[in-house]
C-alpha positions as CSV (number, residue, x, y, z in Angstrom):
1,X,51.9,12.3,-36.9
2,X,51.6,15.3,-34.8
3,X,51.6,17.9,-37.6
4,X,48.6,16.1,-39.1
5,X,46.3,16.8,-35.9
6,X,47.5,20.1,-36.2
7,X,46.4,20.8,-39.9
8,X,43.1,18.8,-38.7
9,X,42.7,21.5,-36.2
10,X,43.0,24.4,-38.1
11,X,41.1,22.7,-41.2
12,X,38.4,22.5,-38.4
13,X,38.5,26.0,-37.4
14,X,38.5,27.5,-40.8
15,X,35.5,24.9,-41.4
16,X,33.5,26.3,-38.8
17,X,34.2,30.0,-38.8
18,X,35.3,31.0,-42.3
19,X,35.9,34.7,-42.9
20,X,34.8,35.3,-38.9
21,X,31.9,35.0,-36.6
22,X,29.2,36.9,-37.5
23,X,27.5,36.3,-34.1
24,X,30.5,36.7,-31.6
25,X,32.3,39.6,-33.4
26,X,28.8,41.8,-33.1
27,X,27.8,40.5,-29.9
28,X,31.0,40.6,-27.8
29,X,34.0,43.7,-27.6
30,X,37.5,42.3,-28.1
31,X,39.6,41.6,-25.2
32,X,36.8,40.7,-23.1
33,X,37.4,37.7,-20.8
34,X,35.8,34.8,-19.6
35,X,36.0,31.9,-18.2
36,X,34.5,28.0,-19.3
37,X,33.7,24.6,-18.2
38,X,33.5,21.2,-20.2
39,X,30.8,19.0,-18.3
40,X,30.4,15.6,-18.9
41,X,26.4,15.0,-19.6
42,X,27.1,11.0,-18.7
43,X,29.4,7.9,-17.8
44,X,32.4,8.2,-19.9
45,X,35.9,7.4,-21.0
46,X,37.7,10.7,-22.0
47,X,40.0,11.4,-24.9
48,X,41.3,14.1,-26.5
49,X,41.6,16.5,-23.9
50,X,44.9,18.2,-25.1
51,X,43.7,18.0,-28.8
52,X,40.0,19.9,-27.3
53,X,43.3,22.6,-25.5
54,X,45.1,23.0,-28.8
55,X,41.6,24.0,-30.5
56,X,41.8,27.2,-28.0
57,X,45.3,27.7,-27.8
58,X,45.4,28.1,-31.7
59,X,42.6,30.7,-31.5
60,X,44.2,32.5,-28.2
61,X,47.9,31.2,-27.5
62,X,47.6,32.6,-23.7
63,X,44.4,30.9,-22.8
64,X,44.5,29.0,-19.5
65,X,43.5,25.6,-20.2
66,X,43.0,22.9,-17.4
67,X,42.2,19.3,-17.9
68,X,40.9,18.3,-14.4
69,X,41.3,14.7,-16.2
70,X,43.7,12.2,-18.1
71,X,43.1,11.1,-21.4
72,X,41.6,7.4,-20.6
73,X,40.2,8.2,-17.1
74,X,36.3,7.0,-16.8
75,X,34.3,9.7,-15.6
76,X,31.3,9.7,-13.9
77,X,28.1,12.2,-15.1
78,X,27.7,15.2,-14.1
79,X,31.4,16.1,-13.7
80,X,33.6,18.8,-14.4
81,X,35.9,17.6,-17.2
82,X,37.9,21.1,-17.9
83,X,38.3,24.7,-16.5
84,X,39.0,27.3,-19.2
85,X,40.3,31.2,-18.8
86,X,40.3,33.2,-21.8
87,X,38.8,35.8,-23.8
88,X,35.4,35.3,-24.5
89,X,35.8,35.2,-28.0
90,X,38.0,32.5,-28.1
91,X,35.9,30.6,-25.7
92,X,33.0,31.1,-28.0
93,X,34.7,30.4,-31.2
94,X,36.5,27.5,-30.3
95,X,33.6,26.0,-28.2
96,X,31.8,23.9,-31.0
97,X,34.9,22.6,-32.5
98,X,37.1,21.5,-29.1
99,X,33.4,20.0,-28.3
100,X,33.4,18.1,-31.7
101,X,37.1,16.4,-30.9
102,X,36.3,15.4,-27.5
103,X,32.8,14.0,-27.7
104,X,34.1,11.6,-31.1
105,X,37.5,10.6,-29.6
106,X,35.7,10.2,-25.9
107,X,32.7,7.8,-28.0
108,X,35.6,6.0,-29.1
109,X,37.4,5.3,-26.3
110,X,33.8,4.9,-24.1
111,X,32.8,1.9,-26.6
112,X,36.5,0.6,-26.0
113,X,36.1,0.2,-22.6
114,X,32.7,-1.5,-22.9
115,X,34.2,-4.1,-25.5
116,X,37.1,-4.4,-23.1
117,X,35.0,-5.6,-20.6
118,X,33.1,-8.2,-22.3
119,X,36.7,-10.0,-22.6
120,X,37.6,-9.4,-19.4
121,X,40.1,-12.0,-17.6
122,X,40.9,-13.7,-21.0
123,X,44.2,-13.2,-22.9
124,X,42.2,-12.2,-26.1
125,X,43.4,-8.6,-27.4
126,X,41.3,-6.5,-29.3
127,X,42.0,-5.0,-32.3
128,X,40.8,-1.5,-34.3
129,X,41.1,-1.7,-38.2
130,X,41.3,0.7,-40.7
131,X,37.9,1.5,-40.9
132,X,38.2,5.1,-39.6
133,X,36.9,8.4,-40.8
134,X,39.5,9.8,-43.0
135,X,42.2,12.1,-41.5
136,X,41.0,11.3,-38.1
137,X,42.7,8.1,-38.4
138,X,45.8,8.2,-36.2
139,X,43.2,10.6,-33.6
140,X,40.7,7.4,-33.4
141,X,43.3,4.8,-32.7
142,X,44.9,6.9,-30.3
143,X,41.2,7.0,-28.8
144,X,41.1,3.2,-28.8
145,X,44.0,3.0,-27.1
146,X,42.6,5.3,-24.4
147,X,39.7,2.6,-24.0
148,X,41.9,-0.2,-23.0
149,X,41.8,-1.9,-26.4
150,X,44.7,-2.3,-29.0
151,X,45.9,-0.9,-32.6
152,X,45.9,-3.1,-35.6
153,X,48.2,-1.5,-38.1
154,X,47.8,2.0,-38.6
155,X,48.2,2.0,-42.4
156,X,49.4,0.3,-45.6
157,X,52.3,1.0,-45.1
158,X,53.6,-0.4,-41.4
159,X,52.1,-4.1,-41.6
160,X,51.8,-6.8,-44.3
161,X,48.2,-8.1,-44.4
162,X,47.8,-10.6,-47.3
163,X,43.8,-10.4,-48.2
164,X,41.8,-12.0,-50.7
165,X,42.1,-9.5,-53.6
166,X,45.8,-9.9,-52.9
167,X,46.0,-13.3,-52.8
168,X,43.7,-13.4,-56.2
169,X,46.3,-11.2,-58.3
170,X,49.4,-13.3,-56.5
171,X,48.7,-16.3,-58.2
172,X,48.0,-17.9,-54.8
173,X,48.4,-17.8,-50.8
174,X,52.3,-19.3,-51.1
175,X,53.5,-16.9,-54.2
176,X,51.9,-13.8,-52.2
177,X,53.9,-14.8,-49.3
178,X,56.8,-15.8,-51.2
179,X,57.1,-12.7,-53.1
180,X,56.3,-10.3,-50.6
181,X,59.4,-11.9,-48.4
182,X,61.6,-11.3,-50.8
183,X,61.3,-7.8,-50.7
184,X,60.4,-6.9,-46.7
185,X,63.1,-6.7,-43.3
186,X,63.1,-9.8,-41.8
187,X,61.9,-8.1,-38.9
188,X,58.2,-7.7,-40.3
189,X,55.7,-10.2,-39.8
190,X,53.2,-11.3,-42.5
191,X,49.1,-12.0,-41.6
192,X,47.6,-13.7,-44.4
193,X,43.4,-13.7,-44.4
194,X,42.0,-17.1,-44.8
195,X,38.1,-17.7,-45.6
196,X,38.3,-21.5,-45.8
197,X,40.5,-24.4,-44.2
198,X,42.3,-25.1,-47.1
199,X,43.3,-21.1,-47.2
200,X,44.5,-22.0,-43.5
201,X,46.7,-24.9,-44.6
202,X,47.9,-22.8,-47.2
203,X,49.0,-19.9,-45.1
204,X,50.7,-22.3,-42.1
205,X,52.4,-24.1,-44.9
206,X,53.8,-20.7,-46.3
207,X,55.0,-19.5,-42.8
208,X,52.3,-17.3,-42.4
209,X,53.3,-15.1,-39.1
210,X,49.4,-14.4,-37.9
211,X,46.3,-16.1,-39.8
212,X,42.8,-14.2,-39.7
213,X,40.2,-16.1,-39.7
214,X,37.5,-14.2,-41.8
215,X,33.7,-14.5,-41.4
216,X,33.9,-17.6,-39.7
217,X,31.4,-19.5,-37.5
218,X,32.2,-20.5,-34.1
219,X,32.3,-24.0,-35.1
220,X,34.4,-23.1,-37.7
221,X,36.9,-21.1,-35.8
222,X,37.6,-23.8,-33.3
223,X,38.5,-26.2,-35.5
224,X,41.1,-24.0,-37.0
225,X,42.1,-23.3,-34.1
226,X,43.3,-26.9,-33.7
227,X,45.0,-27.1,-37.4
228,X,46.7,-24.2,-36.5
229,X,48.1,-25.6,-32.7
230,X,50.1,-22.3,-31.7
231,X,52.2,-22.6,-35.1
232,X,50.9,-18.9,-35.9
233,X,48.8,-16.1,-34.2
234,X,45.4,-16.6,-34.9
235,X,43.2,-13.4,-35.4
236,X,39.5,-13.0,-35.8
237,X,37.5,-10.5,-38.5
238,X,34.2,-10.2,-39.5
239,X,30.9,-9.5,-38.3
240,X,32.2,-9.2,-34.9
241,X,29.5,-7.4,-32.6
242,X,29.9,-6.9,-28.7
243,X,27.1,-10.0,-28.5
244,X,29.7,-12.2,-29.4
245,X,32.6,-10.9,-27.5
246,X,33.1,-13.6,-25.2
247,X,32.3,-16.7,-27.1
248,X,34.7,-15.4,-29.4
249,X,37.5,-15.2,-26.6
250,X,36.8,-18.6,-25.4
251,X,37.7,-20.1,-28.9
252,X,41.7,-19.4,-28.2
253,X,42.2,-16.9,-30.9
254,X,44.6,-14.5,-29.5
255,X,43.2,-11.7,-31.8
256,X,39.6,-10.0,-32.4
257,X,39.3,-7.0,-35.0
258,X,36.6,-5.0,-34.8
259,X,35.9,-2.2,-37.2
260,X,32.7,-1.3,-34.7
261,X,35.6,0.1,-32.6
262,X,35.6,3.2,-35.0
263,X,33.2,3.5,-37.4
264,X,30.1,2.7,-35.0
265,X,31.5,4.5,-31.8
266,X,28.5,7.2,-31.0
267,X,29.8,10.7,-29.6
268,X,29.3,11.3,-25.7
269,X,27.5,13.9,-24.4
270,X,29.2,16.9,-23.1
271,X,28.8,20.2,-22.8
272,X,30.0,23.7,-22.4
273,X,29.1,26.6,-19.9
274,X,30.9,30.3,-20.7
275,X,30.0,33.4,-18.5
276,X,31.9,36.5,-18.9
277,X,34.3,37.3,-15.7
């Protein structure tokens, strides 16, 4: 998936600067260096840190780029995140877009770690979905990993998930399970979505690998907890908020997705000093 972050990049670049920069080709005399710092404006978890490096190093290959940081490290505000030596052009270039990465992959990863927390010292995992802004997809689960929390599948095309409209043109939970085990490795599981209790029986009965429980009260949940009794992985989805984090875990579900890992993660505040050497 690397070569996708890279066209990402340069799609990015080319967004931002076009046929050149008006401002920074009239304002500053090529070859003239400088040197930058990335600050972090609050608490955070970082991420993306050698994606925010590739942004210069495609603009100026020779740059100097130091990450005082690891990807997933929680960082206290006010601190120096990177050091960058370079020309000032690319600094100044480059600045808006590296900026862009890291605050959205860092907002991610931040609002990770928070969820993570509210599970703490259970053996619930959390899940991301596939709710993610599109392209940025393998960057965003790669920034939930970075908050502690875990990837669901990362496309269509590495997981079978059974869900309603599936189940609707199958003819039924059994024949959707039936039909697609005829056709996948034995070494893939299958997670069928169930909305009701008889869905549940349905799906143990068809040797359903993981069950999700969808939109589900608590009350709800328990019970199919019990029908279930460790014959299958049970997984959570649906109007999940931090809020209900921990009554969640305390269910036994060994699964929560949570789309709010992605699409509701706010970008952190950081920031970027350049002076000219």
């Amino acid at each position: 998936m690397y070569y996708a972050i890279e066209d990402l990049i340069q799609l990015a670049l080319k967004e931002d600067i076009g046929p050149g920069d008006i401002t920074t080709d009239n304002l500053v005399a090529p070859g003239t260096r400088g040197k930058g710092t990335i600050i972090a404006k609050q608490d955070l978890v970082i991420a993306g840190l050698k994606v925010a490096g590739k942004v210069f190093k495609t603009l100026e290959p020779q740059i100097d780029f130091e990450a005082l940081y690891a990807d997933g490290d929680r960082i206290p505000a006010g601190s120096t995140v990177v050091r960058i030596d370079g020309t000032l052009g690319a600094l100044l270039r480059g600045e808006r877009t590296a900026l862009n990465f890291l605050q959205r992959l860092s907002g991610v990863a931040t609002q990770a770690h928070a969820f993570v927390g509210e599970v703490a010292g259970t053996s619930v995992k959390l899940v991301d979905t596939r709710k993610t802004t599109p392209g940025w997809r393998v960057l965003e689960k790669y920034a939930v990993r970075m908050g502690g929390a875990h990837n669901h599948r990362m496309g269509l095309y590495d997981g079978v998930l059974i869900k309603d409209n599936h189940i609707a043109v199958s003819g039924g939970i059994a024949n959707a399970v039936k039909k697609v085990r005829q056709q996948i490795s034995h070494l893939v599981k299958v997670e069928v979505e169930a909305a009701t209790f008889e869905e549940v029986k349905e799906a143990l009965a068809a040797g359903a690998d993981v069950i999700m429980l969808d939109n589900m009260d608590l009350d709800q949940i328990r019970k199919a907890v019990r029908m279930i009794d460790k014959k299958a992985l049970i997984e959570v989805s649906g109007n999940v908020t931090r809020e209900r984090l921990k009554e969640l875990a305390q269910t036994g579900v060994d699964l929560i997705s949570i789309g709010a890992l992605t699409h509701s993660a706010v970008a952190v505040d950081l920031s970027m000093r350049i002076k000219p050497n």
